[in-house]
C-alpha positions as CSV (number, residue, x, y, z in Angstrom):
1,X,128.1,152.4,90.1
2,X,126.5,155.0,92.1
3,X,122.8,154.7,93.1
4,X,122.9,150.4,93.3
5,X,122.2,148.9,96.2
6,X,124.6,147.7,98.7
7,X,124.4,143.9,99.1
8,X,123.7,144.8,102.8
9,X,120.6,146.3,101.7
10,X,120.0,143.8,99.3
11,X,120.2,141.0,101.5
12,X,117.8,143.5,104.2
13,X,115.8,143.6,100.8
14,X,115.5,139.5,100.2
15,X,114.8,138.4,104.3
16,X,111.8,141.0,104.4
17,X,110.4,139.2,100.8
18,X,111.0,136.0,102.6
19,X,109.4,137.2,105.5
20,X,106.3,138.0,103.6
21,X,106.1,134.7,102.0
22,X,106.2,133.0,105.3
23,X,103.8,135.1,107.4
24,X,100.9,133.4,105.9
25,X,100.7,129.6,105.0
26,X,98.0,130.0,102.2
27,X,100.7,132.6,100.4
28,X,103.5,130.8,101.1
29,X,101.6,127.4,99.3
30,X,100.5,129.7,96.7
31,X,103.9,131.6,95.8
32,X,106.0,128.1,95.8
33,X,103.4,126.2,93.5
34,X,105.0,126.7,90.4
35,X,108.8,127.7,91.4
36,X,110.5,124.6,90.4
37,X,110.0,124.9,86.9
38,X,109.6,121.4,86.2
39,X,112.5,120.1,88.6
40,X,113.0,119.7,92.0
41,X,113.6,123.0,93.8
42,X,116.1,124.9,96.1
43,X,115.6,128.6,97.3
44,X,119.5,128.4,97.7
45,X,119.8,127.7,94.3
46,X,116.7,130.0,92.4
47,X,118.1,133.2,94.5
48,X,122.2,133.0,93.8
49,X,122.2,131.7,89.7
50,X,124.8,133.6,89.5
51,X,127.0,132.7,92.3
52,X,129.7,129.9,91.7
53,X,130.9,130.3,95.3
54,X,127.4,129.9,97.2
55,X,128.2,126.9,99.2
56,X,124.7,126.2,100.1
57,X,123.7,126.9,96.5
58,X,125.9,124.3,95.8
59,X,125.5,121.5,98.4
60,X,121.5,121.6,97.4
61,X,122.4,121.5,93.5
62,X,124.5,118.3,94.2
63,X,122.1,116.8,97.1
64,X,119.2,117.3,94.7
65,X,120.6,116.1,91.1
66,X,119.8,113.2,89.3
67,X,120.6,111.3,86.3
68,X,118.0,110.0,83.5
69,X,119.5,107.6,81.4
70,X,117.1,108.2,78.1
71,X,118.7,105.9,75.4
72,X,122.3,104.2,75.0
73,X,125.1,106.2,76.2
74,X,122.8,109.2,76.8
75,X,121.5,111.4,79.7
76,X,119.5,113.9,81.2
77,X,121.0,115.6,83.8
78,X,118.2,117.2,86.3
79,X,119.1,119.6,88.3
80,X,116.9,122.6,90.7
81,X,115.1,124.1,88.1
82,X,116.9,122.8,84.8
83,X,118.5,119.6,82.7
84,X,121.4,119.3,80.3
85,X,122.0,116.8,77.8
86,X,125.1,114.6,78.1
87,X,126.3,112.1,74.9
88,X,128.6,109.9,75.2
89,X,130.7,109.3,72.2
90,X,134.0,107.6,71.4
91,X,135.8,110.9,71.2
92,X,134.3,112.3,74.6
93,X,131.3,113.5,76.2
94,X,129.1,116.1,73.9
95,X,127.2,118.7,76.9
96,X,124.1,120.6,75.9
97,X,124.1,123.4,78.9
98,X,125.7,123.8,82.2
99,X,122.9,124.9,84.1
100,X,123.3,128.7,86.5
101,X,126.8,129.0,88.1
102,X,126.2,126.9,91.3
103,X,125.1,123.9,89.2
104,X,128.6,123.5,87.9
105,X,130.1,121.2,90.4
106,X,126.7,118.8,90.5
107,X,127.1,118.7,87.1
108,X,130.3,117.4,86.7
109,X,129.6,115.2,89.9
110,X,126.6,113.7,88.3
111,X,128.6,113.1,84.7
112,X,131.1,110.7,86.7
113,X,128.3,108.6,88.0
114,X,128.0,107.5,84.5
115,X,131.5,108.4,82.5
116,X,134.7,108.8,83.2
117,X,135.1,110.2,79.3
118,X,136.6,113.6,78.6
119,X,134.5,116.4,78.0
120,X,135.2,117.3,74.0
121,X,132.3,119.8,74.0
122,X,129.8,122.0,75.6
123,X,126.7,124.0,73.5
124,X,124.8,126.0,75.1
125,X,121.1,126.3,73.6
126,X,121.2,129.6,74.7
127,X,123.3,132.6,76.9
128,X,120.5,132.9,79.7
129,X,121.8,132.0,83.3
130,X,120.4,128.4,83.9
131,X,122.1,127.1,80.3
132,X,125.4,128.2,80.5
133,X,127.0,129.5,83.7
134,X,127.9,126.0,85.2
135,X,130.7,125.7,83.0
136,X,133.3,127.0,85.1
137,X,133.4,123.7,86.6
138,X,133.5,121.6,83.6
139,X,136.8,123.2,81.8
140,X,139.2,120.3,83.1
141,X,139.7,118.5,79.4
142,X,139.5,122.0,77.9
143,X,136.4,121.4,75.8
144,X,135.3,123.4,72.6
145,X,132.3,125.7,73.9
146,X,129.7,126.7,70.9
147,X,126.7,129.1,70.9
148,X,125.1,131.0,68.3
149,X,127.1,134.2,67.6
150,X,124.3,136.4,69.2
151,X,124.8,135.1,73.0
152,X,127.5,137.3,73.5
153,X,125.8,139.8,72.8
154,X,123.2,138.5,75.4
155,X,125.2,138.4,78.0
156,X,126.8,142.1,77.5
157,X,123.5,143.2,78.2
158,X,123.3,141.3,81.5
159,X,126.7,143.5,82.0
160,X,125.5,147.0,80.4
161,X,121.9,146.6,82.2
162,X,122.8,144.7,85.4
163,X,120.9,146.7,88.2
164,X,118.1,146.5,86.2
165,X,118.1,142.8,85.0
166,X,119.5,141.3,88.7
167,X,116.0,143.2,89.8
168,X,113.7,140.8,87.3
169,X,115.4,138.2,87.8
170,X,115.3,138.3,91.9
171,X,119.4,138.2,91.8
172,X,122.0,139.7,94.6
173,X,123.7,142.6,92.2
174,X,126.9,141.7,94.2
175,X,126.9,138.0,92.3
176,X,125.9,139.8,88.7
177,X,128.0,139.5,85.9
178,X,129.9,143.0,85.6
179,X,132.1,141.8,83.0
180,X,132.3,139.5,80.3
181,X,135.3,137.6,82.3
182,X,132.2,136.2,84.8
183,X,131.1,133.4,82.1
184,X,133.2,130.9,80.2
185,X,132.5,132.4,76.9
186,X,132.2,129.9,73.2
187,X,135.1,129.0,71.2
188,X,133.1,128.8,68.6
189,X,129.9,130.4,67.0
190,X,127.2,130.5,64.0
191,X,124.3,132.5,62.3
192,X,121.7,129.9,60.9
193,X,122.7,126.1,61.3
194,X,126.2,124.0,62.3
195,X,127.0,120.8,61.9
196,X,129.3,118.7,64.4
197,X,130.8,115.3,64.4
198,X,132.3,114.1,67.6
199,X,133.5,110.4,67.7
200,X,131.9,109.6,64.2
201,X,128.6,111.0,65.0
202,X,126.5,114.0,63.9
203,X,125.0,116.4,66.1
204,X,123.1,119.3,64.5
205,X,122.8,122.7,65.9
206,X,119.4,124.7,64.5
207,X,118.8,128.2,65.4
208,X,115.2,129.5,65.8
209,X,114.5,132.5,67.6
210,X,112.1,131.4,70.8
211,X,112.8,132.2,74.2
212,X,116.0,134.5,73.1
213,X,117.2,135.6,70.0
214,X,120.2,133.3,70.2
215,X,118.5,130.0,71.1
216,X,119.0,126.6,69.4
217,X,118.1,123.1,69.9
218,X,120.5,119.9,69.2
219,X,119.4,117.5,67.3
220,X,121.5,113.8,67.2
221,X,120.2,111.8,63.9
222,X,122.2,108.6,64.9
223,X,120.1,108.3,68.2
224,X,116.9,110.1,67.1
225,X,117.6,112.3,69.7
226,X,116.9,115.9,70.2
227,X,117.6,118.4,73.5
228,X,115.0,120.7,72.7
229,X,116.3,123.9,75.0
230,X,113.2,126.0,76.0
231,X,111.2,125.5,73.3
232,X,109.4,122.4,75.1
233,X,108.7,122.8,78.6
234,X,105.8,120.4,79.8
235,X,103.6,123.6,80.8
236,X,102.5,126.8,78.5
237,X,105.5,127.9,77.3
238,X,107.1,130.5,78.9
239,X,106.8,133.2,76.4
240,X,105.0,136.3,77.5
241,X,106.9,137.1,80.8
242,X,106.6,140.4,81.7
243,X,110.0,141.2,83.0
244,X,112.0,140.1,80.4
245,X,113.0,141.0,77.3
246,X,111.5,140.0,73.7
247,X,110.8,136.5,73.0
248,X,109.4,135.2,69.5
249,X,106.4,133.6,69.7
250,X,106.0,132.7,66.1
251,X,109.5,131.3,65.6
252,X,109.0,129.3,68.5
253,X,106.5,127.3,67.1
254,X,108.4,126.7,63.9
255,X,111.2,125.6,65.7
256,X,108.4,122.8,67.5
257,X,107.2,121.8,63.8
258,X,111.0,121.3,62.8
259,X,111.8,118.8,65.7
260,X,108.5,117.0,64.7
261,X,109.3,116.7,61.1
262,X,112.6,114.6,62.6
263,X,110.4,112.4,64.2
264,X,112.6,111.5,67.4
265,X,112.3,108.9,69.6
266,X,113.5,111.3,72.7
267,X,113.1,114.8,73.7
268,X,115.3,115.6,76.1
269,X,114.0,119.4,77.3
270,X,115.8,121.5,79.5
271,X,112.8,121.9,81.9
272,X,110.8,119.0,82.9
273,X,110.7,114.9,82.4
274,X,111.9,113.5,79.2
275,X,109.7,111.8,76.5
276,X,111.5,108.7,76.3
277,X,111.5,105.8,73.2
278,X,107.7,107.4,72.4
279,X,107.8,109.0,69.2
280,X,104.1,109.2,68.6
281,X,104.2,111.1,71.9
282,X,106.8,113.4,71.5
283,X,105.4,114.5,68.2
284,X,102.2,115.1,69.9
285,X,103.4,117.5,72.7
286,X,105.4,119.2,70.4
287,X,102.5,119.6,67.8
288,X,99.7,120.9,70.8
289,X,102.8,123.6,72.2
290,X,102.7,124.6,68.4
291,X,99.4,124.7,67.6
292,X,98.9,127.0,70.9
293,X,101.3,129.4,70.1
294,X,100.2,129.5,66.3
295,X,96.7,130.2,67.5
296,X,97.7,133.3,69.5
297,X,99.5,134.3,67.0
298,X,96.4,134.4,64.7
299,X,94.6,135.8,67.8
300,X,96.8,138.5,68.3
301,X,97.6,140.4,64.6
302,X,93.6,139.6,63.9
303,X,92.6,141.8,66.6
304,X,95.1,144.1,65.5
305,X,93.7,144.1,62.3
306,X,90.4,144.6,63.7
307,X,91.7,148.2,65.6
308,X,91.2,146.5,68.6
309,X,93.0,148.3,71.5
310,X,95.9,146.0,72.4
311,X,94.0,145.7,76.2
312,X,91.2,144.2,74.5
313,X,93.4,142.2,72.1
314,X,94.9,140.3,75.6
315,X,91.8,140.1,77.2
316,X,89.7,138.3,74.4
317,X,92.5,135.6,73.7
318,X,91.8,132.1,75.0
319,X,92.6,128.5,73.5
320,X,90.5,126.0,72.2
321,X,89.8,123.2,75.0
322,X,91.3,121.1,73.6
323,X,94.6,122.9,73.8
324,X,93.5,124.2,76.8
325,X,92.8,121.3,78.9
326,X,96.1,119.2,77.5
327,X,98.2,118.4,80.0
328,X,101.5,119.6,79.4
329,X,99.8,123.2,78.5
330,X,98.6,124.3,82.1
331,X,99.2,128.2,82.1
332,X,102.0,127.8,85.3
333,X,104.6,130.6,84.4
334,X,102.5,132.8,81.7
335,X,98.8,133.2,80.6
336,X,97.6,133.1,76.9
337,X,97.3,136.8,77.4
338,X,100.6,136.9,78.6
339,X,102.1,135.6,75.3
340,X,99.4,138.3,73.3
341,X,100.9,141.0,75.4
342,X,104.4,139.9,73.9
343,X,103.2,139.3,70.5
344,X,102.1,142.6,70.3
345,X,105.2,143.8,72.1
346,X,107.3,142.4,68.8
347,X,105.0,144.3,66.4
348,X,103.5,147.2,67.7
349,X,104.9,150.7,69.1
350,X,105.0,151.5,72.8
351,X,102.0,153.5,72.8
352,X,98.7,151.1,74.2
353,X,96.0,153.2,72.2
354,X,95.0,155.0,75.1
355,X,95.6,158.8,73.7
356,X,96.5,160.3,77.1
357,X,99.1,157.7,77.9
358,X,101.2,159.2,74.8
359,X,102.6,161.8,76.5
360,X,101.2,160.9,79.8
361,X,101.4,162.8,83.7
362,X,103.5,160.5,85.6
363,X,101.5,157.5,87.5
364,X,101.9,159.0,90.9
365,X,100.6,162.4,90.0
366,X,97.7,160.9,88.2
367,X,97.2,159.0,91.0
368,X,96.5,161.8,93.4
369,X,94.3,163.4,90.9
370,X,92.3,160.3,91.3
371,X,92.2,160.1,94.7
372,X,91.1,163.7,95.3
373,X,88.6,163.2,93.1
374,X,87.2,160.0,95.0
375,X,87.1,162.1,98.0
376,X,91.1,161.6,99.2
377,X,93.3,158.5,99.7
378,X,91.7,157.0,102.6
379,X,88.0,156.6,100.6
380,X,90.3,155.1,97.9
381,X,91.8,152.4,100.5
382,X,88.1,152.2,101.9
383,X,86.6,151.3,98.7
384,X,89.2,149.1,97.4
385,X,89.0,146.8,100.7
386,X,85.2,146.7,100.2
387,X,86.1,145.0,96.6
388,X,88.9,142.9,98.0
389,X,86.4,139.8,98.1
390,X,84.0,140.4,95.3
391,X,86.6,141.6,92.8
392,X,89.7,141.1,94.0
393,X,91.0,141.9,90.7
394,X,89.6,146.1,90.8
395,X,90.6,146.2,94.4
396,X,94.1,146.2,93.4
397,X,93.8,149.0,90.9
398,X,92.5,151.0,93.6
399,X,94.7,150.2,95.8
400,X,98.0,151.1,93.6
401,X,96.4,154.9,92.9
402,X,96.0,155.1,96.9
403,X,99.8,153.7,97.3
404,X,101.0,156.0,94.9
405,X,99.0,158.8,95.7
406,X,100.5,158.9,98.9
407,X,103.3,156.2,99.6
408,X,104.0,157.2,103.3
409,X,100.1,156.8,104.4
410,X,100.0,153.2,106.8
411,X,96.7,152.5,106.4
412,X,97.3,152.3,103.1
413,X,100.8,150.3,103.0
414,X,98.6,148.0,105.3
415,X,96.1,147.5,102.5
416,X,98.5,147.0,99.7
417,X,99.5,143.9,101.9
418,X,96.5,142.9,102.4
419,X,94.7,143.3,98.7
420,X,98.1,141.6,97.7
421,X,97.8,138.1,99.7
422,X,94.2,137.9,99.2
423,X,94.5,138.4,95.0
424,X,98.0,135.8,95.1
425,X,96.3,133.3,97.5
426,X,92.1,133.7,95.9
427,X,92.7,133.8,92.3
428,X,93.7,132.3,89.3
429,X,97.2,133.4,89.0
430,X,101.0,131.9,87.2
431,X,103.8,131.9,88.7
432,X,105.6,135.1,86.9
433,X,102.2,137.1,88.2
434,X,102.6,136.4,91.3
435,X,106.8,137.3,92.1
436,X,105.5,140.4,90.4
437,X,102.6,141.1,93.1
438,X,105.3,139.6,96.1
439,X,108.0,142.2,94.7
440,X,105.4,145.5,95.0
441,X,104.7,143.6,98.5
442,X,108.1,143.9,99.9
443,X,108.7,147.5,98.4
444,X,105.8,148.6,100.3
445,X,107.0,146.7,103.6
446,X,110.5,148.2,103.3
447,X,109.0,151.7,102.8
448,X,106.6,151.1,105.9
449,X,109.6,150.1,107.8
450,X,111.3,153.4,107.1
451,X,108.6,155.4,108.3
452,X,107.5,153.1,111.3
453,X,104.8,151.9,109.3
């Protein structure tokens, strides 16, 4: 495709963002707080998903994996960043996800610790990397593979919108699926609900729209067991990210009342510890994640309702302490406002109410607009640094109409970098926020480079 970047570029690209990170021990504590998403973590492993050949992907997913055993004959599988489920049955080993692509092999390697039973079948709770790209190692006893129907759809789009997505997602393009022959598709699918019996024992597949259109969770009646996917995660849920596509914020938090109307004894998520032999528990996380959902929900279309412009909407939502201060709802990958903005994303237009941004100039020529009228870039980057400490938060809007008012100025590339570290490493931030901020951070290094900036 002409126009991608070369992986040499690409891997130019990914040492100067690592470079960044490790110039300054303040932003290198603050960009790694969050990272592991509930597991232990591996840069190896976070920056090559998609990679089945990364050797040191690999050796860290199989030096870092461990085994849970939550209940007879069944495990969580922990892994850098994610879990899958594993049953043991008398007909073979039931697997709920396979973890991204390098995870494969420390998958199967952590099965055998436990059983040496065939693998009869794999689900995946979902087509997004860390659920279902390790299966290429787990295809010795030719298991059935089911999904919903709509995952492969989801992962054409990874195809059809690659150099775009592998850019959200952090991932070398040269590792990107570029056709659907780069993941062990299902054998099998469904629309609404499937039921399974392997070695005389039920497992249920339920489909609720959350994370991805396509997502499920597995619930096992005969153990009172259910792998949960993404809808539990042990922090805010993860579902106003910025950089991804739509997630379903009210559906989400049916899906949470569903698995607490089963009233399990174990939650096995994919992110995080499992809630083990504590039903009273597990139906109280799951309850608080849907009762904060539900209230921004309500937060959301009521401001709506009210005419509110959708930046006020965001800015007024908050959750009532005692949601707030629970501990498995600390705001780690997204904000309340964060879930608002993508709530508002499923119901409302493009346009943000503000009339000129209907058929708006284009950011940079706005920008220099702006900065002539403050008296020219430089009083821009001038002011902006005087508000870096006071309000670190204004500072960085200046800054951007400097940047992109005049991209190939060093003073201001300087203060981009600057303004940058001090908003990632002085306020309150998630984790999503601030890849975003360290991305715009190495853009502007790489284009000070070029220019002997």
């Amino acid at each position: 495709m002409n126009g991608l970047p070369t992986p040499e570029a690409e891997q130019h690209r990914n040492d100067v963002r690592i470079g960044l990170v490790l110039s300054d021990p303040d932003l290198t504590e603050a960009i790694a707080g969050g990272g592991a998403f509930g597991g232990a973590y591996s840069a190896a492993v976070a920056q090559n998903m998609y990679d089945r050949y990364h050797e040191e992907a690999i050796d860290d997913a199989k030096r870092l994996v461990t085994v849970d055993e939550v209940g007879p004959r069944s495990w969580l599988v922990r892994l850098p960043i994610v879990n899958c489920a594993v049953f043991e049955t008398g007909e073979g080993l039931v697997v709920a996800d396979t973890g991204m692509a390098p995870a494969g092999p420390a998958i199967l390697q952590a099965i055998r610790t436990v059983s040496d039973a065939p693998i009869h079948t794999i689900i995946y709770t979902h087509a997004h990397v860390d659920h279902c790209m390790g299966t290429w190692a787990l295809m010795a006893d030719n298991p059935r593979v089911i999904a919903h129907h709509d995952a492969i759809r989801r992962f054409d789009r990874y195809v059809r919108l690659r150099g775009s997505i592998s850019r959200y997602l952090s991932q070398p393009l040269a590792s990107f699926p570029a056709s659907g022959d780069d993941w062990v598709p299902p054998t099998e699918t469904f629309t609404d609900t499937m039921s399974i019996t392997v070695g005389g024992e039920q497992f249920d597949l339920i489909h609720r729209r959350g994370e991805t259109d396509d997502q499920l969770y597995v619930s096992v009646p005969g153990r009172q067991a259910v792998a949960s996917a993404d809808y539990y995660q042990g922090f805010l849920p993860n579902a106003g990210n910025g950089k991804r596509v739509q997630r379903y914020v009210e559906e989400w938090a049916i899906a949470l009342r569903e698995m607490v109307a089963l009233e399990p004894r174990f939650l096995l998520p994919a992110h995080g510890e499992p809630v083990v032999d504590d039903p009273d528990r597990i139906a109280e996380v799951l309850t608080v994640h849907a009762e904060a959902l539900e209230h921004i929900v309500a937060h959301t279309l009521d401001g709506l309702n009210q005419r509110l412009r959708q930046d006020e909407v965001a800015d007024s939502v908050a959750l009532p302490s005692r949601l707030a201060e629970h501990p498995t709802l600390n705001e780690q990958y997204v904000s309340p406002a964060d879930i608002s903005r993508m709530v508002m994303k499923q119901y409302c237009g493009w346009w943000d109410d503000i009339p000129s941004h209907w058929s708006p100039a284009r950011f940079d020529q706005q920008a220099v607009a702006i900065c002539e009228l403050a008296g020219g870039v430089d009083a821009v980057v001038a002011r902006a640094r005087e508000l870096a400490e006071a309000d670190p938060v204004m500072a960085c809007h200046l800054i951007d109409w400097a940047w992109f008012a005049d991209p190939n100025n060093r003073g201001t590339g300087r203060a981009v970098l600057d303004l940058y570290i001090n908003r990632i490493t002085t306020t309150t931030h998630n984790t999503q926020e601030a890849l975003m901020y360290l991305d715009h951070m190495t853009d502007v290094q790489l284009g000070m480079d070029r220019t002997g900036g």
